[in-house]
PDB file as gemmi writes it, atoms N, CA and C in Angstrom:
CRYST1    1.000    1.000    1.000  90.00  90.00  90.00 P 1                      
ATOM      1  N   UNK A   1       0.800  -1.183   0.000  1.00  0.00           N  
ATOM      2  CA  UNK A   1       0.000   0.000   0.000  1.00  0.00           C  
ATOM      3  C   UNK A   1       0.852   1.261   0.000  1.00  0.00           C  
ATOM      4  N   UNK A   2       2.180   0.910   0.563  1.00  0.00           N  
ATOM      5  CA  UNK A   2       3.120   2.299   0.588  1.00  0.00           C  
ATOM      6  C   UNK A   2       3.622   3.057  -0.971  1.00  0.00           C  
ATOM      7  N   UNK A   3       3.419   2.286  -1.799  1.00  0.00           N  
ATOM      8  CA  UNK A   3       3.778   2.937  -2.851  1.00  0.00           C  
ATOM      9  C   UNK A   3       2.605   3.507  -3.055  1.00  0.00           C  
ATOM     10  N   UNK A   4       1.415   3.035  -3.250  1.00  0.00           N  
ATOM     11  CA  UNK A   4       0.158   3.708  -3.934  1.00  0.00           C  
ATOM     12  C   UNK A   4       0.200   5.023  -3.108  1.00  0.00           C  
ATOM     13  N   UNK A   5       1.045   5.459  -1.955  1.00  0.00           N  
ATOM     14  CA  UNK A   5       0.585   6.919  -1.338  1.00  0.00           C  
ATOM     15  C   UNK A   5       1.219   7.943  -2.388  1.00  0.00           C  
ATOM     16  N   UNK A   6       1.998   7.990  -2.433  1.00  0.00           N  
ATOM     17  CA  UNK A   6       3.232   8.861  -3.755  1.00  0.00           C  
ATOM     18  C   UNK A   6       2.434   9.508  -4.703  1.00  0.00           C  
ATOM     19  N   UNK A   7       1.405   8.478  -5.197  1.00  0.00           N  
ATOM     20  CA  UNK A   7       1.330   9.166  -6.958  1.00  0.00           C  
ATOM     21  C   UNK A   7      -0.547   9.393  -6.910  1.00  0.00           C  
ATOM     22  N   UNK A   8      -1.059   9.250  -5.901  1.00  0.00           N  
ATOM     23  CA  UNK A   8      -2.568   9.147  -5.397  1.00  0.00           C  
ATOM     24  C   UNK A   8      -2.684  10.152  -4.231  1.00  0.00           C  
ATOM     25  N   UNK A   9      -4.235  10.617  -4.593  1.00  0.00           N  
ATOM     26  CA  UNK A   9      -5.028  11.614  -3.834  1.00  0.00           C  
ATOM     27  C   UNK A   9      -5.892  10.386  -2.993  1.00  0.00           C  
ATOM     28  N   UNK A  10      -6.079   9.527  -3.568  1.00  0.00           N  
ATOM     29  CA  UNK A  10      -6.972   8.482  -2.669  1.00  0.00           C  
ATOM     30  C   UNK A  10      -6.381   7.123  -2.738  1.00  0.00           C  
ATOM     31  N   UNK A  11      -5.189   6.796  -1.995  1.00  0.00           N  
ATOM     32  CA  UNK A  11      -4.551   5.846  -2.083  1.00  0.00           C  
ATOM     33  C   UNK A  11      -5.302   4.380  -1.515  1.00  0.00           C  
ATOM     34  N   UNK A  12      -5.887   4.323  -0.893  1.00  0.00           N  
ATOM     35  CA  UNK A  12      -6.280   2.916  -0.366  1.00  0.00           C  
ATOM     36  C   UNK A  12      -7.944   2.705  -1.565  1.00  0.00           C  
ATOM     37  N   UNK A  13      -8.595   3.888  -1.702  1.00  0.00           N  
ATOM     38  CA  UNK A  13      -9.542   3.723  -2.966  1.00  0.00           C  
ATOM     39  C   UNK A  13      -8.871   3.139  -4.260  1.00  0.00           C  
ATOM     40  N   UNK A  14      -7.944   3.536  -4.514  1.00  0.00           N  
ATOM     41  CA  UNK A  14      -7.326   3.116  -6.041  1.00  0.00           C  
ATOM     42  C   UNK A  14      -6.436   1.401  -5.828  1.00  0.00           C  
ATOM     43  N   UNK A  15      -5.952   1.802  -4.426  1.00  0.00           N  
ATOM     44  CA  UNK A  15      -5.230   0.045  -4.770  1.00  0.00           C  
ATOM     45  C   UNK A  15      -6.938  -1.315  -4.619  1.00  0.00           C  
ATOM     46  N   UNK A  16      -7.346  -0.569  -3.856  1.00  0.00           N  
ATOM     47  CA  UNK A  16      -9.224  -1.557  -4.060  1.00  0.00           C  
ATOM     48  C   UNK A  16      -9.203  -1.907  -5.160  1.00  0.00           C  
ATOM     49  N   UNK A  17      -9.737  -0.935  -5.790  1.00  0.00           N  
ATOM     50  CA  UNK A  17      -9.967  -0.854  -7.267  1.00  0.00           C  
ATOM     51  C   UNK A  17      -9.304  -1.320  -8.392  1.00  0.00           C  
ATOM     52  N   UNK A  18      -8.110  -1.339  -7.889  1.00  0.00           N  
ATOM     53  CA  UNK A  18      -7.118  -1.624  -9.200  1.00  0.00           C  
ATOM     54  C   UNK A  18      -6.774  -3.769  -8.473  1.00  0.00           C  
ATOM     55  N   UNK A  19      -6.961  -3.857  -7.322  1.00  0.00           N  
ATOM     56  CA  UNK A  19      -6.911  -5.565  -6.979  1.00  0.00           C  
ATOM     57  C   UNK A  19      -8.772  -5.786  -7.395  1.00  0.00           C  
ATOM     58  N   UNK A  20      -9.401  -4.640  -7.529  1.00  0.00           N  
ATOM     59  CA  UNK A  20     -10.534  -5.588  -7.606  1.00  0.00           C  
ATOM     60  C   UNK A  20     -10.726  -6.225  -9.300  1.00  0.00           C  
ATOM     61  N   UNK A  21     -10.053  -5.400 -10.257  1.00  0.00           N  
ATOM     62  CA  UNK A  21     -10.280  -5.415 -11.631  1.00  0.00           C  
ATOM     63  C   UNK A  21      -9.311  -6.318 -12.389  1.00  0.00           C  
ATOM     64  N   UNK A  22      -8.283  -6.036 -11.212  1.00  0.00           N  
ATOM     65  CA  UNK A  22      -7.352  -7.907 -11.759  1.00  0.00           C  
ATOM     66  C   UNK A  22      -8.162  -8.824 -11.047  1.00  0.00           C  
ATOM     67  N   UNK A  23      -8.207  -9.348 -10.323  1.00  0.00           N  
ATOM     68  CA  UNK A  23      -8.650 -10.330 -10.158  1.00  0.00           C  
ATOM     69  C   UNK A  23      -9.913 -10.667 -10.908  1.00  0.00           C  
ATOM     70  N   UNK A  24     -10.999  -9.550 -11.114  1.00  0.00           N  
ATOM     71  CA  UNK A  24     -12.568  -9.492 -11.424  1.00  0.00           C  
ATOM     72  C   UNK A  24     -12.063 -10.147 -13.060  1.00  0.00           C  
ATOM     73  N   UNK A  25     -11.095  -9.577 -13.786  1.00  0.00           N  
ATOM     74  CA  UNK A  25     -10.758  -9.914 -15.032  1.00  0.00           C  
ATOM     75  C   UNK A  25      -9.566 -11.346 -15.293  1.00  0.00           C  
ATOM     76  N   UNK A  26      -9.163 -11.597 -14.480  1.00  0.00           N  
ATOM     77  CA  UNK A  26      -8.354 -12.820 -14.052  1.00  0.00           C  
ATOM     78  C   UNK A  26      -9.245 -14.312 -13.605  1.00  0.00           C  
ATOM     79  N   UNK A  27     -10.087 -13.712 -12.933  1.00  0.00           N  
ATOM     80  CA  UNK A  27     -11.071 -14.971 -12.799  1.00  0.00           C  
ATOM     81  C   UNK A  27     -11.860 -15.356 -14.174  1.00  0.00           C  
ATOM     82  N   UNK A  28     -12.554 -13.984 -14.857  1.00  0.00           N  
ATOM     83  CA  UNK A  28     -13.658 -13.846 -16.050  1.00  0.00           C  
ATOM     84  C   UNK A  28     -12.593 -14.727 -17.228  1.00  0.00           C  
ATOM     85  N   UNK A  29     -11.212 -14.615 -17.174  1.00  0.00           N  
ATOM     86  CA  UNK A  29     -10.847 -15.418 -18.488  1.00  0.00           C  
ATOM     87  C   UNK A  29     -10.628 -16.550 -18.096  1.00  0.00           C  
ATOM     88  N   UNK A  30     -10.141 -17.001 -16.847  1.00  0.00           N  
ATOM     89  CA  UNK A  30     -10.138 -18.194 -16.245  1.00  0.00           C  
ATOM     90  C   UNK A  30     -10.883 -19.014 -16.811  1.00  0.00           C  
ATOM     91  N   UNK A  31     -12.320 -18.504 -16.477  1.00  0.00           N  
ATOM     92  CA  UNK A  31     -13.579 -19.172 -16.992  1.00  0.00           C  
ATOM     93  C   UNK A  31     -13.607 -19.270 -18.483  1.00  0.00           C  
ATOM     94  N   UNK A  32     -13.403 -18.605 -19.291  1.00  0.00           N  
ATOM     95  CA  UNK A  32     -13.125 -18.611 -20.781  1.00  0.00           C  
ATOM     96  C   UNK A  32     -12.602 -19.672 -21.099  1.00  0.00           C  
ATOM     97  N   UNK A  33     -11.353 -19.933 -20.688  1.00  0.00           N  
ATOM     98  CA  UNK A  33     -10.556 -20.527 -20.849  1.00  0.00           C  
ATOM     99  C   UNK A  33     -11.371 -21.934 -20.425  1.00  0.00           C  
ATOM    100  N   UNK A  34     -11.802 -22.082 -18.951  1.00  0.00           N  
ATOM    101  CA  UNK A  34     -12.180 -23.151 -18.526  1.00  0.00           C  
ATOM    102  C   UNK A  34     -13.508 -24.048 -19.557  1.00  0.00           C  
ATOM    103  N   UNK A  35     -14.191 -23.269 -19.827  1.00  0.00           N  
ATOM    104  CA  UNK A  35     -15.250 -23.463 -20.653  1.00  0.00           C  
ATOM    105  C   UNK A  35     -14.855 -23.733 -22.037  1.00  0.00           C  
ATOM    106  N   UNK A  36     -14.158 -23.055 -22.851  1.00  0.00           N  
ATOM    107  CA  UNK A  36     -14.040 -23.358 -24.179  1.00  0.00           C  
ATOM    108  C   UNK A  36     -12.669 -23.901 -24.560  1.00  0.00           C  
ATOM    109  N   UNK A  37     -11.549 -24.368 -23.892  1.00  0.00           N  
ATOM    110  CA  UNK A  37     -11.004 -25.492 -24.535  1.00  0.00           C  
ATOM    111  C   UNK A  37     -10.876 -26.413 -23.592  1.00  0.00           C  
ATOM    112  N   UNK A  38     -11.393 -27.319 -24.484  1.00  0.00           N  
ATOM    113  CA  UNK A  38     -11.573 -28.947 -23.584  1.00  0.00           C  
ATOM    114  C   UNK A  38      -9.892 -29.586 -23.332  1.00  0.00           C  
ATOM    115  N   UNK A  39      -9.449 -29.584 -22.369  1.00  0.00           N  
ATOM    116  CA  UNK A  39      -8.162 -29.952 -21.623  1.00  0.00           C  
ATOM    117  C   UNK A  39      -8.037 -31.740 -22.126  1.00  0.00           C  
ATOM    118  N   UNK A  40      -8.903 -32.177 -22.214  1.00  0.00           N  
ATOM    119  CA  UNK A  40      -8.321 -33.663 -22.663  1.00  0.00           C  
ATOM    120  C   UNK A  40      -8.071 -33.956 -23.953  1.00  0.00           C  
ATOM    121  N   UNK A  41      -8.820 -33.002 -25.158  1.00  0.00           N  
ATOM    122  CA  UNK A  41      -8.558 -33.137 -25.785  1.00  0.00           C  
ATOM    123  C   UNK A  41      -7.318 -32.141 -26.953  1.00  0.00           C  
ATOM    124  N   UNK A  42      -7.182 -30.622 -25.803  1.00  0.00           N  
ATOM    125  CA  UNK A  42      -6.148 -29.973 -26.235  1.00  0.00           C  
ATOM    126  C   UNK A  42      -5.460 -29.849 -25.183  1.00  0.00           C  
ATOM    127  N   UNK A  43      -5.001 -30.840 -24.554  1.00  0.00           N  
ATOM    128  CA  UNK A  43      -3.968 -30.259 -23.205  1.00  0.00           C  
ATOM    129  C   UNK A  43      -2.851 -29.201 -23.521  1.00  0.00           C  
ATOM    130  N   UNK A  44      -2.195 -29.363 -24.552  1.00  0.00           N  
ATOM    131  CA  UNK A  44      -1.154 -28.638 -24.872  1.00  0.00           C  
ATOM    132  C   UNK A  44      -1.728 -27.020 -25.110  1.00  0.00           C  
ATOM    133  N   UNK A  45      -2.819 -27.047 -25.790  1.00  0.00           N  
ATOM    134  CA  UNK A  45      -3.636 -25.880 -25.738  1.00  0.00           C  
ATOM    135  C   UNK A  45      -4.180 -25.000 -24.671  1.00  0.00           C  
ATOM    136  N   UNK A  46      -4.611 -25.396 -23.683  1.00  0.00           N  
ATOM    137  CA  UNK A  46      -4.890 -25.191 -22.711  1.00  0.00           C  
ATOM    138  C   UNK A  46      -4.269 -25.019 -21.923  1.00  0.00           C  
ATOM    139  N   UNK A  47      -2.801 -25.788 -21.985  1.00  0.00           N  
ATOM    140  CA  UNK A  47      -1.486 -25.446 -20.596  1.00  0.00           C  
ATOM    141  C   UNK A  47      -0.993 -23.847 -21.195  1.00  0.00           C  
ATOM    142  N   UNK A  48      -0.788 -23.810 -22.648  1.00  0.00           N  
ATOM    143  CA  UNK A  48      -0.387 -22.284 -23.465  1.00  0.00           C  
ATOM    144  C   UNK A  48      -1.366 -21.297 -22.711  1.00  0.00           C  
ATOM    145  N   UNK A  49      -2.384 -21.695 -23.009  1.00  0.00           N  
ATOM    146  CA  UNK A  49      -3.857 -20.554 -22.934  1.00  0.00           C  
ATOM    147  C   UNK A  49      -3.760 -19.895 -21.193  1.00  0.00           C  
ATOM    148  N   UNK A  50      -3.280 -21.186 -20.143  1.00  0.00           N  
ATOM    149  CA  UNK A  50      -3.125 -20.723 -18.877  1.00  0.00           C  
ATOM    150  C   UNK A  50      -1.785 -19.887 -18.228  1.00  0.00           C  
ATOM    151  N   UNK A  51      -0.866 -20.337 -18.981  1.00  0.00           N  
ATOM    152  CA  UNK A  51       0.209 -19.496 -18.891  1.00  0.00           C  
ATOM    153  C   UNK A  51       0.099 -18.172 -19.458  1.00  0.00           C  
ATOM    154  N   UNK A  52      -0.335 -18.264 -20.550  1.00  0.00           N  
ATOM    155  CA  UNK A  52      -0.989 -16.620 -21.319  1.00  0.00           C  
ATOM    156  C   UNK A  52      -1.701 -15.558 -20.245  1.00  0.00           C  
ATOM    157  N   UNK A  53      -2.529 -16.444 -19.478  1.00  0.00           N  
ATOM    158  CA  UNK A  53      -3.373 -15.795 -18.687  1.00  0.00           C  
ATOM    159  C   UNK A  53      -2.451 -15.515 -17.404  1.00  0.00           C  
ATOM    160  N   UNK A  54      -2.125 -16.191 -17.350  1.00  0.00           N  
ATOM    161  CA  UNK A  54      -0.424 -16.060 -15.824  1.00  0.00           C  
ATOM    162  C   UNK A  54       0.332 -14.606 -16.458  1.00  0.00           C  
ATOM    163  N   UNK A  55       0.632 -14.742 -17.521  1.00  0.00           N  
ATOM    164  CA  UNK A  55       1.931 -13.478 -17.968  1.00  0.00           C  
ATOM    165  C   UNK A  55       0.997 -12.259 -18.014  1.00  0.00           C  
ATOM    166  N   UNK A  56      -0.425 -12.303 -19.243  1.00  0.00           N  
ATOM    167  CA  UNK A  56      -1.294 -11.293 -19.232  1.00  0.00           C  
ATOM    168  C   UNK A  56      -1.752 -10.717 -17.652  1.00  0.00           C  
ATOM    169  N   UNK A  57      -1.761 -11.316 -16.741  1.00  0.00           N  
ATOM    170  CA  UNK A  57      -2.249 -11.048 -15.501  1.00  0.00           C  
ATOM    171  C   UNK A  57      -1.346  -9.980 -14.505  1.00  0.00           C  
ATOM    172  N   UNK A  58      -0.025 -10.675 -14.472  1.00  0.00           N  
ATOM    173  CA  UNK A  58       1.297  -9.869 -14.109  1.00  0.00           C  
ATOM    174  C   UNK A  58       1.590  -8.694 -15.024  1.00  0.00           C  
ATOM    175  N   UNK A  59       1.129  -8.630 -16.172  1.00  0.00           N  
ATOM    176  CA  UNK A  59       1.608  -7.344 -17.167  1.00  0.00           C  
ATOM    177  C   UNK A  59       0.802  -6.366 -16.623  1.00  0.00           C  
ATOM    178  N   UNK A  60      -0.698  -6.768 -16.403  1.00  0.00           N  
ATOM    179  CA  UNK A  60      -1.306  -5.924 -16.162  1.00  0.00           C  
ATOM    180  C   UNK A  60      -1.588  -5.452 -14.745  1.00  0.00           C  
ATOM    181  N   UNK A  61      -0.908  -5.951 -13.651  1.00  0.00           N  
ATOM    182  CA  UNK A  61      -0.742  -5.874 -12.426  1.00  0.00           C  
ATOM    183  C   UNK A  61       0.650  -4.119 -12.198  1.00  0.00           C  
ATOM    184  N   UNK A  62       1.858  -4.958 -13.306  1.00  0.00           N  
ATOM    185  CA  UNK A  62       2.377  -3.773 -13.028  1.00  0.00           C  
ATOM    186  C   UNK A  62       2.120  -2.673 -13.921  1.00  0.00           C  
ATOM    187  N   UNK A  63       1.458  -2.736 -15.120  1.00  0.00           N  
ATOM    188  CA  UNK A  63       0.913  -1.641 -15.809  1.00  0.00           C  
ATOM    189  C   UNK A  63       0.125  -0.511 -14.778  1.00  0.00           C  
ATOM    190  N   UNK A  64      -0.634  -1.785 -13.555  1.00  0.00           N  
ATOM    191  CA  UNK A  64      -1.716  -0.947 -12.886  1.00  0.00           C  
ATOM    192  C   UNK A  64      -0.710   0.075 -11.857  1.00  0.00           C  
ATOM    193  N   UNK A  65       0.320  -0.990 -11.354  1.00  0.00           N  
ATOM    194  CA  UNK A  65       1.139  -0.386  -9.910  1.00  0.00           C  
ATOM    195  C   UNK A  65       1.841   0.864 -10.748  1.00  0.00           C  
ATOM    196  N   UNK A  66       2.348   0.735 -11.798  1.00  0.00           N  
ATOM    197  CA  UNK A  66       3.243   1.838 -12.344  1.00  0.00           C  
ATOM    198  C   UNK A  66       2.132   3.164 -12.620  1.00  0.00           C  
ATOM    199  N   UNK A  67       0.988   3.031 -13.120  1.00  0.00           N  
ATOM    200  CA  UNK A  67       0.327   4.027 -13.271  1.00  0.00           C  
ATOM    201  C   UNK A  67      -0.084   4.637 -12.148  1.00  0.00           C  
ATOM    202  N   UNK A  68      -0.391   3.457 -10.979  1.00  0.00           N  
ATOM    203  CA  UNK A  68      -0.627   4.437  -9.573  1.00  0.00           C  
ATOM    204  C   UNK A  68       0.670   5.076  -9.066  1.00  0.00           C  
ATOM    205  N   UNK A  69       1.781   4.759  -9.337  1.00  0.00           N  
ATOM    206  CA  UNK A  69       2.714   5.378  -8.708  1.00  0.00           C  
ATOM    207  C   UNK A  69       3.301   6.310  -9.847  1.00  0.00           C  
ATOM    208  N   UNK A  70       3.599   6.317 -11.022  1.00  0.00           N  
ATOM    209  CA  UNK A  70       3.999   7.425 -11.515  1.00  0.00           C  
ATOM    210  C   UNK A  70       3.550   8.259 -12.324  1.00  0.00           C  
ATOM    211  N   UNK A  71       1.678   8.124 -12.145  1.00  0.00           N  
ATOM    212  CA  UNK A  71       0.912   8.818 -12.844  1.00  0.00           C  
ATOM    213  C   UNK A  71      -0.489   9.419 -12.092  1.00  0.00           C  
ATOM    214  N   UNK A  72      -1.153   9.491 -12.141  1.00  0.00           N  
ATOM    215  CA  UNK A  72      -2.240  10.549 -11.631  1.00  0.00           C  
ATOM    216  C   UNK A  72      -2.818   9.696 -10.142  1.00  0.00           C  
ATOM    217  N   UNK A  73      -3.293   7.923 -11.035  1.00  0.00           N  
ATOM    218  CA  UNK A  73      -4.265   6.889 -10.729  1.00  0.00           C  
ATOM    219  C   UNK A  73      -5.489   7.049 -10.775  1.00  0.00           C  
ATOM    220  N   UNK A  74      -5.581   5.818 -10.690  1.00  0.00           N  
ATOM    221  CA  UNK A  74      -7.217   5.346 -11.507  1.00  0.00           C  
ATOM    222  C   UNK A  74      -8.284   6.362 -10.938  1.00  0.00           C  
ATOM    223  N   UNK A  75      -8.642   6.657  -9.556  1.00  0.00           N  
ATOM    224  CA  UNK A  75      -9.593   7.385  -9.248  1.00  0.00           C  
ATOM    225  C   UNK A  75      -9.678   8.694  -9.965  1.00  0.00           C  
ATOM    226  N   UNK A  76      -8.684   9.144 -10.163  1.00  0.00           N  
ATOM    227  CA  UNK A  76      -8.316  10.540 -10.322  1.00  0.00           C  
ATOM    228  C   UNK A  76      -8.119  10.457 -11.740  1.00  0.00           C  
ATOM    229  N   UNK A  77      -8.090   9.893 -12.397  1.00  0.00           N  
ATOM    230  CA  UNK A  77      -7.850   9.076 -14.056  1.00  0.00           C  
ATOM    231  C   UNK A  77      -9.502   9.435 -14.735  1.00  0.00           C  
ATOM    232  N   UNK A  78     -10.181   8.338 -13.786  1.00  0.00           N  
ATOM    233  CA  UNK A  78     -11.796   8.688 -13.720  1.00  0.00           C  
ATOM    234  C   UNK A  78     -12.343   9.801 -13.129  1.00  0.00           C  
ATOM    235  N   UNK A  79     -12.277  10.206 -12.301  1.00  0.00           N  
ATOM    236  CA  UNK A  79     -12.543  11.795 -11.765  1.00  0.00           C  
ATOM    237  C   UNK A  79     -12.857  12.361 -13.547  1.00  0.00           C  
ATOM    238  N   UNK A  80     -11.140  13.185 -13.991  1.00  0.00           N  
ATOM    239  CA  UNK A  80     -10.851  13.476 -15.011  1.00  0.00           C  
ATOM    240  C   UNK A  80     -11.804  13.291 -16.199  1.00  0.00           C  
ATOM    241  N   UNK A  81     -11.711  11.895 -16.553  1.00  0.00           N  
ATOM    242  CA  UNK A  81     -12.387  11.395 -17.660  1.00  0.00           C  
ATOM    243  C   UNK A  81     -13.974  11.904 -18.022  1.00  0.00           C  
ATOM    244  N   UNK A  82     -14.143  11.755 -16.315  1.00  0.00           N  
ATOM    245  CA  UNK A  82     -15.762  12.057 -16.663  1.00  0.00           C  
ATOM    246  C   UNK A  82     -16.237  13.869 -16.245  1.00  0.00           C  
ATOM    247  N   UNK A  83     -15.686  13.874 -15.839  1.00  0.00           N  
ATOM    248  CA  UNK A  83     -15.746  15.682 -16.212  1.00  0.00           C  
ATOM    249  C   UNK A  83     -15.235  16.101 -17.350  1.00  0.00           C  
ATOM    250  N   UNK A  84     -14.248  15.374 -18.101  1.00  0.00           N  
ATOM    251  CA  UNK A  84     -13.600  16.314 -19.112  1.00  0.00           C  
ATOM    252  C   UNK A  84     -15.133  16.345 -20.489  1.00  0.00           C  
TER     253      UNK A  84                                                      
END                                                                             
């Protein structure tokens, strides 16, 4: 949580927000994944597809931490957005 103070007006609102939307989007492809390729018959497919989702998950973890710390953050991102 100590980094999110630095680059945030509402630091404990934005790290919420930003663990709630990885995970909320980390679980949602999970299920994608879980549902539409059948593992017995593409295992090799499916071990790719879960690792994809492992690397995509971490990219976007520090995409999120770097933007809260060396950019406005999300609350204040949205604030912005919707007034502008």
């Amino acid at each position: 949580m100590v980094p999110f103070a630095a680059g945030s007006i509402n630091p404990i609102t934005d790290a919420m927000l930003c663990s709630t939307i990885l995970i909320h989007s980390h679980i949602g492809f999970q299920s994608i994944i879980i549902d539409y390729i059948p593992g017995k018959r593409l295992p090799r497919t499916k071990a790719l597809f879960w690792w994809g989702l492992r690397g995509a998950t971490v990219l976007v973890a520090v995409g999120l931490y770097e933007f809260e710390t060396n950019d406005v953050g999300l609350t204040e991102a949205i604030k912005r957005i919707w007034t502008a």
